[in-house]
GURONU-809243 format. One record per residue: residue in one letter; x, y, z of N, C-alpha, C, O in turn. Coordinates in nm, 4 decimals, decimal comma. Each point is the difference from the previous one (the first is absolute). Layout:
# residues N
SITE   code       n.c1       n.c2       n.c3      ca.c1      ca.c2      ca.c3       c.c1       c.c2       c.c3       o.c1       o.c2       o.c3
SITE      A          X          Y          Z          X          Y          Z          X          Y          Z          X          Y          Z
...
***
This chain:
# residues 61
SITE   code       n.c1       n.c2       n.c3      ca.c1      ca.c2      ca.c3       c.c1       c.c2       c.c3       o.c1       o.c2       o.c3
SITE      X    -0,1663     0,4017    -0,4551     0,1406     0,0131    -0,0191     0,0263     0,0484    -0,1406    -0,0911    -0,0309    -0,0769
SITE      X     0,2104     0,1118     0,0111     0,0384     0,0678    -0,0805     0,1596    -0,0773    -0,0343     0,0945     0,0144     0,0775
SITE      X    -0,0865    -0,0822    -0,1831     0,0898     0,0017    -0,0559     0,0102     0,0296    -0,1607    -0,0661    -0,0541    -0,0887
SITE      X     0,1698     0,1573     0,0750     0,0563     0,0637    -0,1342    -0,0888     0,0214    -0,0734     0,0114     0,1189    -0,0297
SITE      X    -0,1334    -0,1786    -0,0425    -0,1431     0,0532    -0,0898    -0,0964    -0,0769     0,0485    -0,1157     0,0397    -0,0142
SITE      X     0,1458    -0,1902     0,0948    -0,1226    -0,0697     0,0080    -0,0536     0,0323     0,1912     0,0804     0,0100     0,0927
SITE      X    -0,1982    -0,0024    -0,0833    -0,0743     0,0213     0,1462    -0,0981    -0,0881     0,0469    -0,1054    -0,0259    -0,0580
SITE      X     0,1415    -0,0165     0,1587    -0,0830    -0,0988     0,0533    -0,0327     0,0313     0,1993     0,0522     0,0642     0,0912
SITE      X    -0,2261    -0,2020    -0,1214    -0,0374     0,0197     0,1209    -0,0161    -0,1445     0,0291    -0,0818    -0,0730    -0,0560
SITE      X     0,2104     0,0184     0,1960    -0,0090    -0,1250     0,0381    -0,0219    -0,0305     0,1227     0,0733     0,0425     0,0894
SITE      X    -0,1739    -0,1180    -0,0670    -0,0530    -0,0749     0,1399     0,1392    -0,0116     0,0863     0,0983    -0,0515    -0,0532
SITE      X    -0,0932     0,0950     0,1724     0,1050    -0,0299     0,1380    -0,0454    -0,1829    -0,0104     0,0439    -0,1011    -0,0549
SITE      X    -0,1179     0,1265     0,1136    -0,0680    -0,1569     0,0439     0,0285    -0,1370    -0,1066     0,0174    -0,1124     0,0472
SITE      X    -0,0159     0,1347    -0,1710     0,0503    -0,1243    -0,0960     0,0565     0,0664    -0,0678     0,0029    -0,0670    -0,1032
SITE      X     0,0821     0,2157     0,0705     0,0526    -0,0216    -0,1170    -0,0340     0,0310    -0,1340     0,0797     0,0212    -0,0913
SITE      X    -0,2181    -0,0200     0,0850    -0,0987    -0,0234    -0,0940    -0,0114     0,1614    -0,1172    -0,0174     0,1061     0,0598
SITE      X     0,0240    -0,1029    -0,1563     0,0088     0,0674    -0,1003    -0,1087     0,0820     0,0190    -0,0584    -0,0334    -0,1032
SITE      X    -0,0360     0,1374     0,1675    -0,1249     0,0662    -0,0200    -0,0274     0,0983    -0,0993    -0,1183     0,0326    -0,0101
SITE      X     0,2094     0,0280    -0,0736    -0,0390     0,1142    -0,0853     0,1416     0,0162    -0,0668     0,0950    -0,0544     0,0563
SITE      X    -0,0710     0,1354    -0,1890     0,0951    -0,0052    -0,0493     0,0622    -0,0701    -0,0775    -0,0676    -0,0462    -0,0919
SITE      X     0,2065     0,0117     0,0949     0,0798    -0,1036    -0,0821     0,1416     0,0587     0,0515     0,0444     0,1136     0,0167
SITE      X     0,0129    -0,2646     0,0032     0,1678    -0,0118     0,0313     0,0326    -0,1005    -0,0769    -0,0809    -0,0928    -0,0015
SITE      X     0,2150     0,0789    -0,0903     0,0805    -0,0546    -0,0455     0,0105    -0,1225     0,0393     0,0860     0,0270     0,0838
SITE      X    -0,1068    -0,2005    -0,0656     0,0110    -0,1152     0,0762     0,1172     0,0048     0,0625     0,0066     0,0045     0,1228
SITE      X     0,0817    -0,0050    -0,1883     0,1461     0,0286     0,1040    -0,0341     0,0969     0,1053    -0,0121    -0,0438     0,1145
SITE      X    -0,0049     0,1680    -0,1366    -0,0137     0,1005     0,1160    -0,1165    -0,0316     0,1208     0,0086     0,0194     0,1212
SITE      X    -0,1175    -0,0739    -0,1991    -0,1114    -0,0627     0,1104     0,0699    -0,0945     0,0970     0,0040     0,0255     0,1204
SITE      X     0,0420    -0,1167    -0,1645     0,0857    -0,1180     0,0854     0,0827     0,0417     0,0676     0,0296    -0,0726     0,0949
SITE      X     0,0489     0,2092    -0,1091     0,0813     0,0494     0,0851    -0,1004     0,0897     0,1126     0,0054    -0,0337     0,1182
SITE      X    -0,0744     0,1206    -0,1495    -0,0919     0,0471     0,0800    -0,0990    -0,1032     0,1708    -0,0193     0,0032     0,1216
SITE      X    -0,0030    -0,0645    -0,2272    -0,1078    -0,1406     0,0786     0,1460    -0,0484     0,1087    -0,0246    -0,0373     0,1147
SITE      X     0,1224     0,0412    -0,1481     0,1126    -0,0931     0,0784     0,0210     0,1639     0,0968     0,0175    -0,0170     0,1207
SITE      X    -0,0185     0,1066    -0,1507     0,0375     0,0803     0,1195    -0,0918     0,0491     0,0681     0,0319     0,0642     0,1001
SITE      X    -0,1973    -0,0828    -0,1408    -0,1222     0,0141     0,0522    -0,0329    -0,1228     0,1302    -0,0782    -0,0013     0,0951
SITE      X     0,2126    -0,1256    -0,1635    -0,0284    -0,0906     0,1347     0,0878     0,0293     0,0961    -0,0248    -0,0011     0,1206
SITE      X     0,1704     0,0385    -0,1923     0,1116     0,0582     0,1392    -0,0663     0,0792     0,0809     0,0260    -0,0148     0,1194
SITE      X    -0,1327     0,1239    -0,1581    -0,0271     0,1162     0,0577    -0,1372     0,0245     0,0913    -0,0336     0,0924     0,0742
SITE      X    -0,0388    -0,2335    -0,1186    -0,1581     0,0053     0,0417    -0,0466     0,1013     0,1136    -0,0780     0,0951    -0,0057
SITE      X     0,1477    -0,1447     0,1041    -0,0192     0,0508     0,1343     0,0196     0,1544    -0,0062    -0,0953     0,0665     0,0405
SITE      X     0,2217     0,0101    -0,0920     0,0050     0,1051    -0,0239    -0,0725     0,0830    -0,0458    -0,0341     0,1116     0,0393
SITE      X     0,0051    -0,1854    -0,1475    -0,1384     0,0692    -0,1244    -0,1573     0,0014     0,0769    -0,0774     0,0936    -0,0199
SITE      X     0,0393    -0,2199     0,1171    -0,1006     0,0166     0,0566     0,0103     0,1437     0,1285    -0,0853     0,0884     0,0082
SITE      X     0,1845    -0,0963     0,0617     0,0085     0,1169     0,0567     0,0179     0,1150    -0,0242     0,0044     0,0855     0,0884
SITE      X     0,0110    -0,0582    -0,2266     0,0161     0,1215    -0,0985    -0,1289     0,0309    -0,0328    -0,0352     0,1179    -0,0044
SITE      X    -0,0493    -0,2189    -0,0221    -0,1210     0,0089    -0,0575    -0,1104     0,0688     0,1064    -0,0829     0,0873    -0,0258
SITE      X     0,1159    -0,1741     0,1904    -0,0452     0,0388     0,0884    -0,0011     0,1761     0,0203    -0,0863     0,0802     0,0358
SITE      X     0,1584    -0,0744    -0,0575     0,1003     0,1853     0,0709    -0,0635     0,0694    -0,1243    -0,0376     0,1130     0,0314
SITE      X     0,0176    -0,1371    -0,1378    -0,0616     0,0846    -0,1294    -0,1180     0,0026     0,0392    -0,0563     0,1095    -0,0004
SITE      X    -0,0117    -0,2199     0,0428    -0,1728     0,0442    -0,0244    -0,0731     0,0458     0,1007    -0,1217     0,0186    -0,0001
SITE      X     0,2507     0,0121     0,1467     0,0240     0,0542     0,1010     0,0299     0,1487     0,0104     0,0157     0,0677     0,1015
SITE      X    -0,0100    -0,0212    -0,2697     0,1004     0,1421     0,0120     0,0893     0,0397    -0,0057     0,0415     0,1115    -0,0315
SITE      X     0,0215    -0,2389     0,0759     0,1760     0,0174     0,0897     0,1085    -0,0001    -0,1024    -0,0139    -0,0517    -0,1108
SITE      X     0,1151     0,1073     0,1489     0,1321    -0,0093    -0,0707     0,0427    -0,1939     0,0170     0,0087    -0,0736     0,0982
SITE      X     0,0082     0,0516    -0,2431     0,0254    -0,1382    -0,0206     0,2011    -0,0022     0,0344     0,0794     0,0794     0,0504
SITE      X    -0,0726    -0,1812    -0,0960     0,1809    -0,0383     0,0054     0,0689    -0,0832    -0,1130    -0,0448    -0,0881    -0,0735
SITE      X     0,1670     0,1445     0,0838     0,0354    -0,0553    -0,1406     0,0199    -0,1297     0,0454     0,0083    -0,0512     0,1116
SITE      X     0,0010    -0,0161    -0,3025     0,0108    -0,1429     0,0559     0,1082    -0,0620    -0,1436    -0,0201    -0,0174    -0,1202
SITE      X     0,1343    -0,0005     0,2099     0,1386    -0,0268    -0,0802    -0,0766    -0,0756    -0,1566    -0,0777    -0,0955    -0,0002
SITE      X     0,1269     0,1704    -0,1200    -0,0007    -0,0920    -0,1238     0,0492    -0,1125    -0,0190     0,0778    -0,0399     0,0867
SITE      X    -0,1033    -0,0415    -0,1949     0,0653    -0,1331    -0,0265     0,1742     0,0489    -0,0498     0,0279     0,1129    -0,0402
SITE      X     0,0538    -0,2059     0,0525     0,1484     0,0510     0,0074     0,0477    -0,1257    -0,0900     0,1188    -0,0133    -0,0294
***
């Protein structure tokens, strides 16, 4: 994920920080819409390593 200068790579499955750096505020917001979204993101993930055209998946609001 890409926000404004900082880039990061975070686990679907926990959340989990893998590469990069995010802001603690912005992580905590991320991780909270990584749980609204799990299911989405796993089927996104599915359809990518499938080839396939993925789907959007509404931002945090």
């Amino acid at each position: 994920m890409k926000y404004q200068d900082e880039e990061a790579v975070i686990s679907i499955s926990d959340g989990v920080l893998l590469e990069g750096s995010l802001k603690t505020n912005k992580m905590k917001l991320v991780q909270a819409w990584i749980e609204i979204h799990k299911d989405e993101l796993f089927a996104n993930w599915e359809l990518a390593i499938n080839g396939e055209t993925i789907f959007k998946i509404d931002p945090l609001k």
